[in-house]
VOZA-428071 format. One record per residue (C-alpha): residue in three letters; x negated, y negated, z. Coordinates in pm, whole numbers, plus 50000, padded with zeros to 5 digits. Layout:
<sites>
ALAXYZ ...
</sites>
This chain:
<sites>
UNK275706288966281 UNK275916303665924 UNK277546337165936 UNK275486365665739 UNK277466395665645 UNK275876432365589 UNK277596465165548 UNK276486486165920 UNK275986473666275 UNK272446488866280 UNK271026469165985 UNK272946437766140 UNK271126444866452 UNK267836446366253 UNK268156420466072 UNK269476394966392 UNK266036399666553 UNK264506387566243 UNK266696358566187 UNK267356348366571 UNK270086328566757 UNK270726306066465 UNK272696328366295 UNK275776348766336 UNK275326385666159 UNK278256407066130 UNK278906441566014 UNK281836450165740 UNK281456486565783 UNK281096489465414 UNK283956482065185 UNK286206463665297 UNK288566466565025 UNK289686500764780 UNK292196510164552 UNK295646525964685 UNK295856562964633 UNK299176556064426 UNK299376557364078 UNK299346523063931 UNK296316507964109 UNK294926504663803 UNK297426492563482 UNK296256501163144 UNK298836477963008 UNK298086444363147 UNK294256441463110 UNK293326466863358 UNK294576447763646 UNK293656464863968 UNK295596465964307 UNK292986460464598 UNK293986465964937 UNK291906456565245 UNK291616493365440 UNK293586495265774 UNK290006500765977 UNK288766472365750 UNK291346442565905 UNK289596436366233 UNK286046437366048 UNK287526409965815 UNK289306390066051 UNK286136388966297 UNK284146374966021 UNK287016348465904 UNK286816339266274 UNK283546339166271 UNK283766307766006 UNK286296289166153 UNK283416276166342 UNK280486271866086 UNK281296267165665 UNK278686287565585 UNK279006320565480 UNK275686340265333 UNK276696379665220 UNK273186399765238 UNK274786433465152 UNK272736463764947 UNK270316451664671 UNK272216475064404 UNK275366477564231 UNK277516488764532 UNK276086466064771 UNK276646434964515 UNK280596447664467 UNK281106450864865 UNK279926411464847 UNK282606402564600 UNK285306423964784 UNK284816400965122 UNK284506369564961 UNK287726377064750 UNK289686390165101 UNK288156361565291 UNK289656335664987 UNK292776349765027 UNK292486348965437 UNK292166310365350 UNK288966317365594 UNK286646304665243 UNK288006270565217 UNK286836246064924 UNK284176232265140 UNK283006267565251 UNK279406272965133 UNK278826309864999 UNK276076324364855 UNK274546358264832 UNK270876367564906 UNK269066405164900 UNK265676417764988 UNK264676451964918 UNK262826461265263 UNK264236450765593 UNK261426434465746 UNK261086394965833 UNK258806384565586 UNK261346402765302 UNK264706386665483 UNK262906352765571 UNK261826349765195 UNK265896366265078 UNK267426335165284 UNK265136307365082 UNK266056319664780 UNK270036323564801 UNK272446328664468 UNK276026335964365 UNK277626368364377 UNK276296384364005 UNK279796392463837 UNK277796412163565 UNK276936440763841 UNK280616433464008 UNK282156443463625 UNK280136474863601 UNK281526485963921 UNK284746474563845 UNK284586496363511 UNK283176523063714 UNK286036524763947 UNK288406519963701 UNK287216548063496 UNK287526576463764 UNK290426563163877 UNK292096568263509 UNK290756603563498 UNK291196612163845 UNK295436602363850 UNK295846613563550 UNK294096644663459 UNK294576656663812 UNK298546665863790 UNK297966681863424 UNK295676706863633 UNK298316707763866 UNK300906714363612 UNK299076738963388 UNK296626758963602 UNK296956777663916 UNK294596768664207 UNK293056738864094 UNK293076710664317 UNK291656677364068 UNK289556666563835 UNK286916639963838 UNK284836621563578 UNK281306627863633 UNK281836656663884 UNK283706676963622 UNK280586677663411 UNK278486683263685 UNK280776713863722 UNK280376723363364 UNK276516727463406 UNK276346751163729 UNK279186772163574 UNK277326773863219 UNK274106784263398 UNK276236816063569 UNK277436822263230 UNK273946822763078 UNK272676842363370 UNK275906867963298 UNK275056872462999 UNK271116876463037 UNK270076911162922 UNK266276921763079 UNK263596928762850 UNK260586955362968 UNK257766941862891 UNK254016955463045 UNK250926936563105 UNK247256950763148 UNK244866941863399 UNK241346951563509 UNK239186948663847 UNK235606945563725 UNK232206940563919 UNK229506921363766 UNK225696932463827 UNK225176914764170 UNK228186929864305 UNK231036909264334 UNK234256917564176 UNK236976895163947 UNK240186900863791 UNK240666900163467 UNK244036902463196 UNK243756919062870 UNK244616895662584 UNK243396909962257 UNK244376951862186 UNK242976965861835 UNK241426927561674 UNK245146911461742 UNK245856885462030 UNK248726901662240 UNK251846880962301 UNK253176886862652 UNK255986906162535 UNK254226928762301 UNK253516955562508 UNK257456967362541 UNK256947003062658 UNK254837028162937 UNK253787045162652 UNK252337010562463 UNK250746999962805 UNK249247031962862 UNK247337032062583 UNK246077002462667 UNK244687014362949 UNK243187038262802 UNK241747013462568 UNK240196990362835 UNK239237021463062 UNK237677040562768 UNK235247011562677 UNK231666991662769 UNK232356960562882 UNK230376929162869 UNK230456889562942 UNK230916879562582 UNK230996838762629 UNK231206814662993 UNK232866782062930 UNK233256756763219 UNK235016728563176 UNK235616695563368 UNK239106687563464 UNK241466660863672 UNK244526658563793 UNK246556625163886 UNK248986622164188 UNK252806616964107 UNK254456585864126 UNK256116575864445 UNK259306584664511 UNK262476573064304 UNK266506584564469 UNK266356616764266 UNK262886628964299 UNK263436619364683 UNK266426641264712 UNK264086671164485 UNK261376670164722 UNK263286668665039 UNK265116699264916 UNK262006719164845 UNK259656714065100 UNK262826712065331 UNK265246727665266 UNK267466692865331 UNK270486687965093 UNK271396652964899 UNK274006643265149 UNK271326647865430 UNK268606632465264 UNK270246601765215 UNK271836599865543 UNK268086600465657 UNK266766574865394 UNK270196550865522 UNK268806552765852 UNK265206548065788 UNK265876520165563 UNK267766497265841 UNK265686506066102 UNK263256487465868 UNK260876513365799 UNK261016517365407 UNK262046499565150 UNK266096502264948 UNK266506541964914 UNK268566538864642 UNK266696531764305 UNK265946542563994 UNK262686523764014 UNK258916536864047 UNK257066500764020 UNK255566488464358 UNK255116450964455 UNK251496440564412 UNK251116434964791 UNK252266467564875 UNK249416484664638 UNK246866466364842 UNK247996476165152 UNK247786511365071 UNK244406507864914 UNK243676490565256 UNK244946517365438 UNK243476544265185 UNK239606529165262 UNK239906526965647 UNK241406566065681 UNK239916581965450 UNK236776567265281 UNK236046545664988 UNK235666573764754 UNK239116581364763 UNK240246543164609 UNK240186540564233 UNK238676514864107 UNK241796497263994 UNK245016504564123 UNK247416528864006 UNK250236507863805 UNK253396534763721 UNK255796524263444 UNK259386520763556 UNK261476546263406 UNK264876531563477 UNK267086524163136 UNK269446498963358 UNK267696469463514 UNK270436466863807 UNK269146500263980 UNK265966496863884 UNK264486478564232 UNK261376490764353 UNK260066525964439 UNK261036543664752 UNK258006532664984 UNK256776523465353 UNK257536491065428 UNK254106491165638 UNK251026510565485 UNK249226509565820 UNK251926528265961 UNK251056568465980 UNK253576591066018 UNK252426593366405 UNK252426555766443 UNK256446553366462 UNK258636565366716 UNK261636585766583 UNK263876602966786 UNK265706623266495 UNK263836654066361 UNK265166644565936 UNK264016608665975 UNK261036620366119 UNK259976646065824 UNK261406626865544 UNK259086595765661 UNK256046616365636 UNK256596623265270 UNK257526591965181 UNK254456581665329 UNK252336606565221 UNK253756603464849 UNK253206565264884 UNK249316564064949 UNK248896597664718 UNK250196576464463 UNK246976549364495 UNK244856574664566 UNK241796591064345 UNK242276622164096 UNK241346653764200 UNK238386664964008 UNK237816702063955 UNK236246724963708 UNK237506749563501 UNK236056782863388 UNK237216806963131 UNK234936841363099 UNK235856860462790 UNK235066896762802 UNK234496921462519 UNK233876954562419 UNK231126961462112 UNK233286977661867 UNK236006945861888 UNK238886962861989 UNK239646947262317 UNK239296914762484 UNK240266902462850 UNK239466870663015 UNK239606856663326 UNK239706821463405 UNK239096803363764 UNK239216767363925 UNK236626748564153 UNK237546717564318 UNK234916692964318 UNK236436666364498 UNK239896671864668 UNK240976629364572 UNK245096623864669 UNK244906664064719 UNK243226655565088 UNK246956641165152 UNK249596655664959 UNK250426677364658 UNK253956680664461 UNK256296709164544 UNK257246728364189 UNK260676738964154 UNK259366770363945 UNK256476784464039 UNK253786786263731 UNK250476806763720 UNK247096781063835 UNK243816784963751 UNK243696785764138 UNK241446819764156 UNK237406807664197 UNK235216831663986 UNK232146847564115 UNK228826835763947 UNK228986852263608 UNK226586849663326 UNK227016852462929 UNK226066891162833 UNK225886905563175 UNK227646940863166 UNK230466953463372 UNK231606980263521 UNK234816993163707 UNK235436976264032 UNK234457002864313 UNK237406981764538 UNK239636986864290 UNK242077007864474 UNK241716987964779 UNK245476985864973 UNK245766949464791 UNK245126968164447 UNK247466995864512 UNK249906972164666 UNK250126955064359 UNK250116983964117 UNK253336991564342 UNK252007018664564 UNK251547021264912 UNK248467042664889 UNK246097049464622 UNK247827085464545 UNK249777085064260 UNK251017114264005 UNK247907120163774 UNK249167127763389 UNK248197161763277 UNK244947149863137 UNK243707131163384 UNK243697101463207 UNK246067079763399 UNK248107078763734 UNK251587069863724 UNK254437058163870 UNK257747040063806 UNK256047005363755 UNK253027012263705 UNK250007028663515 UNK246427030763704 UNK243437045163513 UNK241257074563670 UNK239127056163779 UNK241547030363921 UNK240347001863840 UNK242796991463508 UNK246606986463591 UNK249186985763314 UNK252326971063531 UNK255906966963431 UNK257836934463436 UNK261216927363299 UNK262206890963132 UNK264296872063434 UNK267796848563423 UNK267616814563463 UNK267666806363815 UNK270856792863979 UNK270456753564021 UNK269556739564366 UNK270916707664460 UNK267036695364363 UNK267256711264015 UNK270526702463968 UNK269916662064100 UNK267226667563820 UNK269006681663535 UNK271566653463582 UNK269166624463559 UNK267566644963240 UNK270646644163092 UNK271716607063191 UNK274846616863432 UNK275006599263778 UNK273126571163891 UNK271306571964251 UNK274056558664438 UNK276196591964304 UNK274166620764304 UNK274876627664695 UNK278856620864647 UNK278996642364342 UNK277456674364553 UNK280006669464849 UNK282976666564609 UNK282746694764370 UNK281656720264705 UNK284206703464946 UNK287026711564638 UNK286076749464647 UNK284606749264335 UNK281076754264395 UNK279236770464718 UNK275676775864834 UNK274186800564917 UNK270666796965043 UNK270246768564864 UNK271816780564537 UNK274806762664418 UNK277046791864289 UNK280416782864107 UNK283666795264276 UNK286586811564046 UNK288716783764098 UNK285546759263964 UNK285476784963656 UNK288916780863572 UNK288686740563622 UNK285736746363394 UNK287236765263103 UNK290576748563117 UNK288856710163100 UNK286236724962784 UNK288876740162634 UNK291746712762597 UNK289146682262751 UNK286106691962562 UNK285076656762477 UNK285256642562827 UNK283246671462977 UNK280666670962707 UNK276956656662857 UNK276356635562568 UNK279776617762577 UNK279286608562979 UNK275856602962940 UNK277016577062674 UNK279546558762922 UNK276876555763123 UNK274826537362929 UNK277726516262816 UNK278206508963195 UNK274546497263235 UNK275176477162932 UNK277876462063171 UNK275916449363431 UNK273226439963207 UNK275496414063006 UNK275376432662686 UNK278996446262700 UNK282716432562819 UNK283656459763061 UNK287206455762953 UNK286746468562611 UNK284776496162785 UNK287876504062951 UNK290046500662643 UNK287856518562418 UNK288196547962628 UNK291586549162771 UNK293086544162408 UNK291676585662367 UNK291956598462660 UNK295526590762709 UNK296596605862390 UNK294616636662517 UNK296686637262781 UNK299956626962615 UNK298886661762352 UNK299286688062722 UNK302496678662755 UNK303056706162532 UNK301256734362651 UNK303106762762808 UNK301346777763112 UNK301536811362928 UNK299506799562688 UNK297396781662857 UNK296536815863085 UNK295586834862783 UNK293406810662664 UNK291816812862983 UNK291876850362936 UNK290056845962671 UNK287206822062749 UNK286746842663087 UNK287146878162993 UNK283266882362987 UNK283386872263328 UNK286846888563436 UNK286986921163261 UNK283396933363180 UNK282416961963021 UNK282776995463203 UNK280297022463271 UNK282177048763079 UNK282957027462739 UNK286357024462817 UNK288606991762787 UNK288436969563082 UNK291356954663065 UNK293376983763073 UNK295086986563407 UNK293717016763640 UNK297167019563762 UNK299587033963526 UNK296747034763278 UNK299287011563023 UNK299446979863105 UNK296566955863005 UNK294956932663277 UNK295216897863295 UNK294826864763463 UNK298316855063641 UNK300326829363902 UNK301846836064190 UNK304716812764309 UNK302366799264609 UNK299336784064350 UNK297226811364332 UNK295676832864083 UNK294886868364088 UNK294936895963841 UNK297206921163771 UNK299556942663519 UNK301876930163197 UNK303946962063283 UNK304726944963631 UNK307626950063794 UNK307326987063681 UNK303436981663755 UNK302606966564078 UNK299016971264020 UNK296756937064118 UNK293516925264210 UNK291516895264406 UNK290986870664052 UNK287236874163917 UNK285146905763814 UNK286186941963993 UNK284406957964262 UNK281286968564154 UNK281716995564445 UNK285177011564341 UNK289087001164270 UNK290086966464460 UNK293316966564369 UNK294406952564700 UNK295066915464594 UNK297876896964735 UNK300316897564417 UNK303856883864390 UNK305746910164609 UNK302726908164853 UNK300236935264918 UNK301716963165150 UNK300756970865469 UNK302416999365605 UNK305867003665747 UNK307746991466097 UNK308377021866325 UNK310677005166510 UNK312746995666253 UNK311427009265950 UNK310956980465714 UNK307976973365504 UNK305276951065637 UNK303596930665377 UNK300786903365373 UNK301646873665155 UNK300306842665036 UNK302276810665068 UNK302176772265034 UNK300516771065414 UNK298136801265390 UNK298536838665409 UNK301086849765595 UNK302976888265698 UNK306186893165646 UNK308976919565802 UNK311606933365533 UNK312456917965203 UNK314536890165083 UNK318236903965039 UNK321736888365034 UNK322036895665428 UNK318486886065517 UNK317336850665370 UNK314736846765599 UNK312686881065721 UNK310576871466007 UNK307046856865919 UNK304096848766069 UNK300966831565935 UNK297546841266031 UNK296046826066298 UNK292476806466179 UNK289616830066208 UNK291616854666067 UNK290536869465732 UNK292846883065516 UNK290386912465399 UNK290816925365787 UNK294396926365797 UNK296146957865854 UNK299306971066039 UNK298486970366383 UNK297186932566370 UNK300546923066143 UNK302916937766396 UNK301016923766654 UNK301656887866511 UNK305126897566433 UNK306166907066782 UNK305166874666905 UNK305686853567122 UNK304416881267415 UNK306546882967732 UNK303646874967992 UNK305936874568270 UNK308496856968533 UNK307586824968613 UNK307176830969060 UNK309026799769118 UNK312226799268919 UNK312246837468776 UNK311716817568420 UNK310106837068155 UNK306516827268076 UNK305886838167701 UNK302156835967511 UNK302616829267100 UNK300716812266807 UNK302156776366714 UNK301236750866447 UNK298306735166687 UNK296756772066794 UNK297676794567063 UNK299856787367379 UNK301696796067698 UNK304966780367775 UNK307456778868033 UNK311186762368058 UNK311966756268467 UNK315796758768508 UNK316366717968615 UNK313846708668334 UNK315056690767973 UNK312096704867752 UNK309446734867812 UNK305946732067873 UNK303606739967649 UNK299696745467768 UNK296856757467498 UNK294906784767499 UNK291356780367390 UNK290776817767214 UNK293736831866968 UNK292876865367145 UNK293846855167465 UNK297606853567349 UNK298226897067383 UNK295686894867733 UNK296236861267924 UNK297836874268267 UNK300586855768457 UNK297736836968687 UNK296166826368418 UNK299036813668264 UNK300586796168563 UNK297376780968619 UNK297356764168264 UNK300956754968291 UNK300406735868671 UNK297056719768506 UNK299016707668207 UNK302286695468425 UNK300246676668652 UNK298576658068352 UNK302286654968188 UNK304236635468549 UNK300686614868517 UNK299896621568858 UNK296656641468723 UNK293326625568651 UNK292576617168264 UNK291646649168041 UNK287736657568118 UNK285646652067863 UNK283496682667725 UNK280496667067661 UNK279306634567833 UNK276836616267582 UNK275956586767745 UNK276646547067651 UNK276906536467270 UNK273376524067196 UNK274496496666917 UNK277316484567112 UNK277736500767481 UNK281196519567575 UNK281326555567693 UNK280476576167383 UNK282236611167463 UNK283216649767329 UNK286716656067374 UNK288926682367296 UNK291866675967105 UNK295226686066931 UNK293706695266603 UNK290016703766779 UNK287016687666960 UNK286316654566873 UNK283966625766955 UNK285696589767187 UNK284676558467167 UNK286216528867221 UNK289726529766993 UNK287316554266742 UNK288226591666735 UNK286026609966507 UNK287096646266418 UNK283996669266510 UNK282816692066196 UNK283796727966166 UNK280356737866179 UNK279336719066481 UNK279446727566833 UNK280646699867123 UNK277946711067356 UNK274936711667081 UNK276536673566928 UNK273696648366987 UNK274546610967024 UNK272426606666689 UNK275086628066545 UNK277996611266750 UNK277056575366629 UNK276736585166288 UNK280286604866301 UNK282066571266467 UNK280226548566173 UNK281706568165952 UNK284876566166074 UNK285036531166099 UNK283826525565756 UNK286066549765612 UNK289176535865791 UNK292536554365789 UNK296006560765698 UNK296576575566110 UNK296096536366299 UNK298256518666009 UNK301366537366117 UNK301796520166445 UNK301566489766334 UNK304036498266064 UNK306156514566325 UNK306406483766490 UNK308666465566202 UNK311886478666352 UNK311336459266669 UNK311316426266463 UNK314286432866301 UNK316196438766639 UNK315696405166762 UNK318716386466804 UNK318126363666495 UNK317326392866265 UNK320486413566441 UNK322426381866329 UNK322236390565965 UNK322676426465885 UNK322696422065504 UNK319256403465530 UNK317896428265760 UNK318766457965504 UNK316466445665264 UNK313166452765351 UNK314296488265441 UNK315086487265005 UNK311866476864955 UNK310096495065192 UNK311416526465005 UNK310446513164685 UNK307296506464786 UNK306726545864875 
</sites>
């Protein structure tokens, strides 16, 4: 049986009900193959040769698939239809070759389809090809590329600027753009500016709103009223005069649907109307997409195949009329400047199928289908027709002017099914306008102060502080006339807005960084490095992903800038398009870079800090209340402030008079709120003192995390007791009593009732404990405790209890560990899929798969959704932790009596091994 290869046991499963029993379909977890994290897997000097090495986790999916063709010479890959997907094709057919599995009479060809349905992978297996080495080189350049910036800009971070863990090529610039938006939003100023409004009633009673526009003959800007006193003389103005229906203009208008959904504006939707990040959105799509119910999620693409249009006009006429089908269909013009990601929109792979048609068990999958869905048939469907009105309103001498302007819907067309989420909300003509006629007078609104009206003028109640004419009513925002029914209301100019991961997915593709495959991986990196966070959706930009920042545009300008990577990008597309050799992409850029990096070599870290200094002082030292200089330290009132290292990595601010000055702070801006000079500096940040022995307690900060430390370094003492905090423990809490509390550890719980043994409670490497050493026993017994807490109040039942539970399991005479959470069989595969607690936390079994839970996940709320998605991508990622054994094992083949036979011989690979590392 020909043996068809795709990346994940769930689209193999698909795609093997399609096909049938004449073919074998395996899974290769994804890539089989990556680059060693050593430097060298990549050698500038000899034609950018790369060092592949088949992933430990990756061995037994290749060797099931070269066993697979020892009994059938045909081997078809039908991985991704995109870049990635055609590179994991040429990684197993290169580790098969060099398995010997591909022999020279080995058929091999490569097939995609962009939906996973049988008529798509029927039609993908008649029409087979060869691997296309054009996309394979614009991956290979690809990887190349951040590898070459990633090993080698990395340590020059290392070397020359505290904190920062490394660099990468595209997620550096990403970087760049969320910290230049803080700066722009640090360095926004507000502008007051006022605006005039007016509740009038027209002769048959019904009110309208209505914004003044023209003051005194001129057309008013918006920011041209700046002050109270400018606004309340227009108030005046309006208040003071006749008004009258000067000209009623109605307009016919339409408005088309958007075009379905591409990877980015997928991710930008999903965010709004969800709230759902990149990662999860994509996760979703993954899932949908092998299940077979849309088509490839990752495309630049907004085209849709010919059949597909019809089906949703088809599906278009029978729900919802045939007034809602244009007359000819909707064609939208692919955007995409590289043909290799530019496959077909994001759609349903069946029309028919509704959102309630499909069964899905998981709550993301089920949402994100519905706008997919939705957005697909929009797309085919009529324009929304409306009409637009615009009522200008005058007085007779000229001297003002308001109008008011409202929307009708005539017919709701792709409205009746969906309608685009806006990342910034604008003002619509959305407000429908009573029936007014040309010269028909006005007159105040008698509803004018209604609680809506006041609300808005920013009062709860209509009573407001009257001026001492009588004229107006004021407050703090706002300006009401006498008669109420003309507010003057204050505004002020606003920052930008912080980027969401929508906004930000969007300023990316406007600038030409990323590609769809990326956007998701370049989130995850730049928050999982500490250098950005979110908050409510907001990505925010750490200190430590300032510094990054203003060290890389400060000494790596050119690589950060957007129109350089923007460039390479289209130079990589160039790639897999056959325009360009990918090798003298390479070359081209490597030849500058390096000497970039060759010119650090020089900087001094003293330098380098004040530069920083410098670029950040804005943002590190801002201007005080009372005029005075920022950086001048609060302290001794000499010193001047500044950015500095401690010997552990971190950075922190604090005095040039230091050591006469102690004086430091967290790094970043001061407490709004008062002094915060309580950072953890060189000598440590003080505590309070020992009664029992009177030596100062101090909190420090060290290669493994914070610790507190008893005494000081001296000739006698080299090592003063330590203790680090436990995790949960934040170093803002700390004080004496918790320090000594650690430092008197471990806790005398009691005699053991056996032996008379001391039982003691303390706070190891792997979390809290009891142990106990029995007088005839070789080593003591160590049992966990599950809350850090529990250490000063665990009694001695408690403890004997957890020391007898863990024995018993030790002699092996107990039962196996019990497993938290019971999730039932794998549903791909079968096996016991269950929670378990572990060394280093709760994690998820299953067969020889451990997958570590995440932090922000509890064992009892895990769902075997979540479970089967957490052992996938363990398997896929592979790991360092299951190639030790086997390279553990290498001793016990040199101990055979032939190997033991000849020493010399035997002492070799040990050499090499070491070289090797």
């Amino acid at each position: 049986m020909p043996v068809v290869v795709v990346e994940s046991p769930a689209k193999a499963k698909t795609i093997n009900k399609y096909l049938g029993s004449d073919y074998t379909v395996l899974a290769s977890y994804g890539h089989v193959r990556d680059l060693p994290s050593k430097d060298g897997s990549v050698d500038p000097e000899h034609g950018f040769e790369m060092l592949w090495e088949v992933g430990a986790d990756s061995k037994k999916h290749v060797k099931a698939i070269a066993d697979a063709l020892k009994d059938d010479d045909t081997l078809i890959l039908a991985t991704d239809p995109d870049r990635e997907g055609e590179a994991i094709s040429w990684h197993l057919q290169e580790a098969l070759t060099k398995r010997k599995a591909i022999k020279a009479g080995t058929a091999v060809s490569r097939v995609v389809f962009n939906a996973i349905t049988k008529s798509a992978v029927t039609e993908a297996m008649k029409n087979p090809r060869q691997v296309d080495m054009e996309l394979v080189e614009a991956y290979l350049a690809r990887r190349a590329l951040d590898y070459l910036v990633g090993f080698n800009l990395s340590p020059v971070l290392w070397r020359k600027l505290p904190g920062a863990k490394s660099a990468g090529r595209v997620q550096s610039v990403a970087l760049r753009i969320i910290t230049d938006r803080e700066m722009e939003i640090e360095a926004f100023r507000a502008t007051e500016y006022w605006s005039v409004r007016a509740m009038l009633e027209t002769p048959r009673g019904q009110s309208f709103e209505a914004r003044l526009t023209h003051l005194r003959g001129k057309k008013l800007d918006r920011y041209d009223l700046k002050t109270a006193v400018e606004a309340g003389l227009a108030v005046q103005a309006v208040s003071s005069r006749a008004l009258s229906v000067t000209s009623v203009e109605a307009k016919p208008a339409s408005r088309n649907p958007a075009p379905p959904f591409m990877t980015s504006t997928l991710q930008q939707e999903a965010s709004r109307k969800f709230g759902m990040g990149a990662r999860q959105t994509m996760s979703a799509a993954q899932r949908l997409y092998e299940a077979g119910h849309i088509t490839y999620m990752r495309t630049d693409g907004i085209d849709m195949a010919p059949e597909a249009v019809h089906a949703a006009r088809d599906t278009i006429k029978t729900r919802y009329g045939a007034e809602y089908v244009p007359a000819d269909p909707r064609m939208y013009k692919n955007k995409a400047k590289n043909a290799q990601e530019a496959h077909e929109c994001i759609r349903p792979t069946d029309m028919a199928k509704a959102p309630g048609d499909i069964r899905l068990s998981e709550d993301d999958q089920r949402k994100l289908y519905e706008l997919i869905w939705k957005r697909t048939i929009a797309s085919q469907m009529e324009a929304a027709r409306m009409e637009r009105t615009t009522v200008t309103i005058g007085a007779p001498d000229g001297q003002v002017e308001l109008r008011a302007t409202g929307q009708v819907v005539l017919f709701d067309g792709f409205l009746k099914v969906y309608e685009e989420g806006r990342d910034d909300v604008e003002d619509e003509d959305g407000n429908r306008l009573p029936q007014i006629t040309q010269g028909d007078r006005l007159k105040p609104a008698a509803q004018a102060l209604s609680a809506d009206w006041a609300k808005l003028a920013g009062q709860s109640d209509a009573v407001v502080e009257a001026d001492a004419k009588g004229d107006l009513r004021k407050s703090e925002a706002a300006l009401l006339s006498a008669d109420g029914a003309v507010l003057g209301q204050q505004h002020f100019t606003q920052p930008p807005p912080r980027y969401t991961e929508a906004t930000l997915v969007k300023r990316m593709e406007e600038l030409g960084i990323g590609r769809p495959s990326t956007y998701a991986s370049i989130l995850d990196t730049i928050v999982a490095r500490g250098y950005v966070r979110k908050d409510k959706n907001r990505l925010i930009p750490e200190d430590k992903g300032r510094l990054v920042t203003a060290f890389l545009v400060n000494y790596f300008r050119r690589y950060v800038e957007y129109d350089f990577t923007a460039d390479l990008e289209n130079q990589l597309d160039e790639v897999s398009a056959g325009e360009r050799a990918y090798k003298d992409v390479l070359d081209k850029f490597w030849r500058d870079f390096s000497a970039a990096i060759s010119e650090t070599s020089e900087l001094r870290i003293t330098d380098v800090l004040e530069k920083i200094n410098e670029v950040l002082e804005p943002h590190l030292f801002p201007p005080t209340p009372d005029g005075t200089d920022p950086r001048l330290c609060p302290n001794c009132g000499q010193g001047r402030l500044s950015m500095r290292t401690a010997r552990s990595g971190g950075a922190f601010i604090g005095c040039s008079n230091y050591p006469e000055c102690r004086y430091t702070r967290p790094f970043g801006p001061p407490n709004p709120d008062g002094d915060d000079g309580t950072a953890i500096g060189p000598d440590g940040k003080m505590l309070g003192v020992d009664p029992d022995t009177s030596e100062p307690v101090t909190l420090r900060d060290g290669r493994f995390g914070p610790y507190v430390q008893l005494g000081e370094v001296t000739e006698e003492v080299k090592k003063p007791k330590r203790a680090s905090l436990p995790k949960g423990w934040s170093v803002d809490d700390m004080d004496i009593g918790k320090a000594l509390q650690l430092l008197n550890l471990p806790r005398h719980v009691g005699d053991h009732p056996e032996d008379g043994q001391p039982v003691e409670a303390a706070i190891g490497r792997f979390g809290p404990y009891v142990s106990y050493k029995a007088k005839d026993a070789a080593k003591p017994l160590y049992a966990n405790l599950p809350d850090v807490e529990e250490v000063w109040t665990v009694g001695m039942n408690r403890a004997v209890e957890l020391l007898a539970a863990k024995a018993a399991g030790r002699g092996g005479r107990g039962a196996a560990a019990a497993p938290l959470k019971e999730l039932g069989e794998h549903p791909e595969h079968g096996g016991p899929v269950n929670v378990m607690s572990g060394r280093y936390g709760p994690y998820v079994k299953w067969d020889k798969v451990n997958a570590t839970l995440p932090k922000d996940v509890e064992p009892e709320a895990l769902t075997m959704e979540q479970a089967v998605a957490l052992i996938a991508e363990k398997a896929t990622k592979g790991g360092k932790a299951k190639a030790k054994p086997k390279a553990a094992a290498k001793p016990k083949a040199a101990a055979k009596p032939k190997a033991a036979a000849k020493p010399k011989a035997a002492a070799k690979p040990k050499a090499a091994a070491k070289k090797a590392e």
